[in-house]
N, C-alpha and C positions, 0 to 999 in steps of 0.2 A: 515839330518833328516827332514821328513815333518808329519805334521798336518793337517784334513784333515777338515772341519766343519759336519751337519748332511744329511746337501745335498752333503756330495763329493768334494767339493769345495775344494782347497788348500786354509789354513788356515795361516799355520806357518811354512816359511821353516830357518832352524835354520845350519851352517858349523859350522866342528872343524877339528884341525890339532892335530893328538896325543892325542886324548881325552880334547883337550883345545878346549872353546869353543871361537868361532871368530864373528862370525857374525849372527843376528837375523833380518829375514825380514818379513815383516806381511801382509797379500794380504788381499783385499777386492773386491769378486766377480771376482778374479783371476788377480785383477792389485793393483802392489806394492804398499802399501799405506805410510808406514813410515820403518826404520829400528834402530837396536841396533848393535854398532860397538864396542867388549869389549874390543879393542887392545887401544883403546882410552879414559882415565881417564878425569873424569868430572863429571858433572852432564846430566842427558841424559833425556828426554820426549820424548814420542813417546807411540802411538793411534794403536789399533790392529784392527778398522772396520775406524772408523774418527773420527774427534774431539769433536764427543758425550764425548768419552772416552777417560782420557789423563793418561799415567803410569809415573811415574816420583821420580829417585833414580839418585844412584853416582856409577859411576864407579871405584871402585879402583884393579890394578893390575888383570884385566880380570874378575869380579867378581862382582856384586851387592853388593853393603857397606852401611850401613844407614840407615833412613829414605826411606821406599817404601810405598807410596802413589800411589791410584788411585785416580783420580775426574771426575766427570762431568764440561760439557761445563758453567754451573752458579756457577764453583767452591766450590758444596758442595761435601763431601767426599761418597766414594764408598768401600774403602779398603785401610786399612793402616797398616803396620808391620814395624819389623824393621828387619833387614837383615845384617848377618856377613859373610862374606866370600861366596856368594851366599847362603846363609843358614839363612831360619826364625830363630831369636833369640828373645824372648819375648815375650811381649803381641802383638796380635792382634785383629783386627776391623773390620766385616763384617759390613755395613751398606743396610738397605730395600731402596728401590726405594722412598719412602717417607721423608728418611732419620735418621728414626729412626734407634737403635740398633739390625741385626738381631741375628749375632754372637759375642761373643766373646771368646777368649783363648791363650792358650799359648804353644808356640816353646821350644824346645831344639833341636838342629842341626835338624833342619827343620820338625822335630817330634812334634806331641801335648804331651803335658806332663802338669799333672796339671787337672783343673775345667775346662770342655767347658761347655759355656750356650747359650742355642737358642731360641731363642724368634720370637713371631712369628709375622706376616704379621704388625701387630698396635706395634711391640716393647715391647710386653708382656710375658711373662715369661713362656717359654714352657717345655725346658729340661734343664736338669741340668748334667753331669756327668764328670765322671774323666775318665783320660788317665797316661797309663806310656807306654813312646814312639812307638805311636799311639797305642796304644789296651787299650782297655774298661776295667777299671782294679775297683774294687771300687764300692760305690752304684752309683746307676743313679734313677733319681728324673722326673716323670714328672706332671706337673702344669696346671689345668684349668684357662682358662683366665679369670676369676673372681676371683684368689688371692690364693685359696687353694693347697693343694699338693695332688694327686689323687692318683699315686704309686712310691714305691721306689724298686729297685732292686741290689740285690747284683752281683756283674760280676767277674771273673776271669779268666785272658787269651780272653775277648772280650766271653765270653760264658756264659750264668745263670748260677749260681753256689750260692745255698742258696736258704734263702727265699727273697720272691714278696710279698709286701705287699699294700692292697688295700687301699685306705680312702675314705670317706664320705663328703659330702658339709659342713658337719659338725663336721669335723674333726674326725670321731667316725673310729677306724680301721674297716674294713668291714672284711675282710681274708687276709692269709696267704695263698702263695701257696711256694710249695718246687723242687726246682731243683737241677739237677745236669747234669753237662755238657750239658745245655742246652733242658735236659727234666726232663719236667714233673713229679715227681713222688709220690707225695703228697698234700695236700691240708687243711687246720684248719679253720673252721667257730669258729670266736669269742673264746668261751673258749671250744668247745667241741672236743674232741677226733681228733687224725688226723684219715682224709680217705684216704688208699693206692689207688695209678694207677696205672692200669697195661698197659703195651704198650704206655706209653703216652698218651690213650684217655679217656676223661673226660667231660661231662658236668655237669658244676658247675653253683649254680644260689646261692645268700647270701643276705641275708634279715639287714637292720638295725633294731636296738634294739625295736624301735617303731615298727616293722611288715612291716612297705614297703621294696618294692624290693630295692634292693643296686647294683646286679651288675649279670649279663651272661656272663659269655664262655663258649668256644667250644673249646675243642683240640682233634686233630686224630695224631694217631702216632707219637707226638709230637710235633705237629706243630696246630697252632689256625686255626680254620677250622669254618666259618661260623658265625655267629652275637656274635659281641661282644658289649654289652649294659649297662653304666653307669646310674644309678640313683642318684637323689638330695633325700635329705632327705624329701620330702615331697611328691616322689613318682616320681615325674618329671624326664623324659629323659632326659640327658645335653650329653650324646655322645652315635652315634651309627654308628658302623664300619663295615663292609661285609673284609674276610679273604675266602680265597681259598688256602689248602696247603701252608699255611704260608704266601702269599704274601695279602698285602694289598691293597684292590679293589676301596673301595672308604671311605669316613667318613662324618659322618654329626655331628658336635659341636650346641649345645645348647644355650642361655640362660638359667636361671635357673628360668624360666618363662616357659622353654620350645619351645620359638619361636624359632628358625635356626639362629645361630651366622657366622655360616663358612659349608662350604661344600668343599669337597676336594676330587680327584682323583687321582688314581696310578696304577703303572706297575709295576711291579718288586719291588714294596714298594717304589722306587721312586715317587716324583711327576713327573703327567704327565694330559694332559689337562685341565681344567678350576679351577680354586678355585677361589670362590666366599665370600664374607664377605658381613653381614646386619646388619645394623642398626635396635635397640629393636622394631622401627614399621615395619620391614620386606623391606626396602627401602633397593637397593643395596649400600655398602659402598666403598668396593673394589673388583676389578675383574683384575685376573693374571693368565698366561696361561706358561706354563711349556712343560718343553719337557726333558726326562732324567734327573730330578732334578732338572734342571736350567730353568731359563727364559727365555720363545723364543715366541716372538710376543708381544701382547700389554700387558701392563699392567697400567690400571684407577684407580683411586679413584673419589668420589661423595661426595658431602655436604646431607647434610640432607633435602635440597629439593628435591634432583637428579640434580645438576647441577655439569658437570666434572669441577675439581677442579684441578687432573693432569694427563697426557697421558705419556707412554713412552714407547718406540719401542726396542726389544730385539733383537738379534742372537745367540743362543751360549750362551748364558749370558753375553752378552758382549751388550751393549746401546750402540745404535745408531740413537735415536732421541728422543729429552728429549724437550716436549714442556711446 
């Protein structure tokens, strides 16, 4: 079995005899760079581009056992799980380029099951939700990076199911929206009356108690379609998102000042080309460039003069140059 990277490239080619697996070798620009031999119990290291990136577990009885750790070449960590019988078992550790926290959660036989929470770029608190063995089962929570909780959603079978519910910078409920199977079908400003949808399309706009704006959508046929716009309670923009047929196009994150905190783009609702991070005087903080979700090219951070502070070179999501 082979793996291939985004260029084409042979990435990962992997033998088995009988569905057992034997042997994993890991190419870089098409020459062998390290391998994994499971017929052989130990502890085993080995780099899937080069020694940017080091993987390092035990082999017991043809199978990953333990402690699995990734790290970088200045030994700070990149990914750590723990692993039963080739199977996540527990907690795991997504770590940013910075080294802060981006993921965390938890395994049962290589399934998420349990709280995953994702934090974003600075290791700040972005999503919150639950899983029973991988599907979205539960509410799901997501967080402006100044501290508050924005909306909570109920999920069942990985699909809306219930109500969505909005907040305020000031913690004030903004609305209520109602689904099922993942549409649309009703909506509650505050204490007044529900408004029925028909078709899934809607635009909804909801005011805080005070009279300013709180919050815009857009849905067509069930799906968000077009600006969707957070307000602070003092009237201030803090998020504004572009949606096309459901997929997410680009966003722009706030301060609650209103100045641009993060800018972000996507494909497919994956990330994909530049996201940008600022500093409250509008000074670049961090810049990372994506490709299919992951990380592919450089990714900086800046001090607050603008002097780089750190570089580091992606493929794949996989580093290979950590200066």
């Amino acid at each position: 079995m082979e793996k291939y990277n985004q260029n084409g490239k042979i990435q990962e080619r992997t033998t088995y005899w009988k569905d057992d697996i034997q042997k994993s070798i890991f190419f870089n620009n098409d020459v062998p760079v390290s391998e994994v031999d499971y017929l052989k119990n130990g502890v085993v290291k080995f780099f899937k581009k080069n020694t940017a990136e080091t993987t390092e577990c035990s082999i017991i009885n043809g199978a990953f056992n333990g402690k699995y750790s990734i790290k970088n070449d200045k030994n700070q960590k990149i990914f750590e799980a723990n692993i039963q019988n080739g199977q996540k078992f527990g907690a795991a550790i997504l770590y940013n380029p910075n080294n802060s926290i981006a993921v965390t959660y938890n395994n049962l036989n290589n399934q998420i099951y349990g709280v995953y929470v994702k934090n974003n770029l600075e290791g700040k608190l972005y999503w919150k939700a639950n899983y029973f063995n991988d599907i979205e089962f539960g509410l799901t929570e997501k967080y402006f990076h100044e501290g508050f909780k924005y909306m909570d959603t109920e999920h069942y079978n990985d699909q809306k199911n219930g109500e969505e519910k909005y907040y305020g910078s000031n913690g004030e409920e903004i609305i209520k929206l109602f689904f099922e199977e993942d549409i649309l079908i009703a909506y509650q400003k505050n204490n007044e009356p529900e408004t029925m949808v028909k078709n899934g399309t809607a635009f909804i706009q909801a005011n805080y108690k005070n009279g300013k704006p709180a919050l815009e959508i857009n849905y067509k046929n069930g799906l968000l379609d077009g600006a969707f716009q957070l307000y602070a309670d003092n009237g201030t923009k803090i998020i504004h998102a572009d949606y096309a047929e459901g997929e997410l196009i680009k966003r722009q994150i706030n301060y609650l000042t209103g100045k641009p905190y993060a800018t972000e783009n996507f494909e497919n609702n994956d990330y994909n080309g530049k996201t940008t991070y600022f500093y409250p005087d509008g000074k670049i903080k961090i810049e990372a460039n994506y490709v299919n979700d992951v990380f592919h090219g450089l990714y900086r951070e800046y001090d607050t003069n603008g002097k780089l502070i750190l570089e580091k070179k992606y493929e794949d999501d996989v580093l290979v140059e950590n200066k």
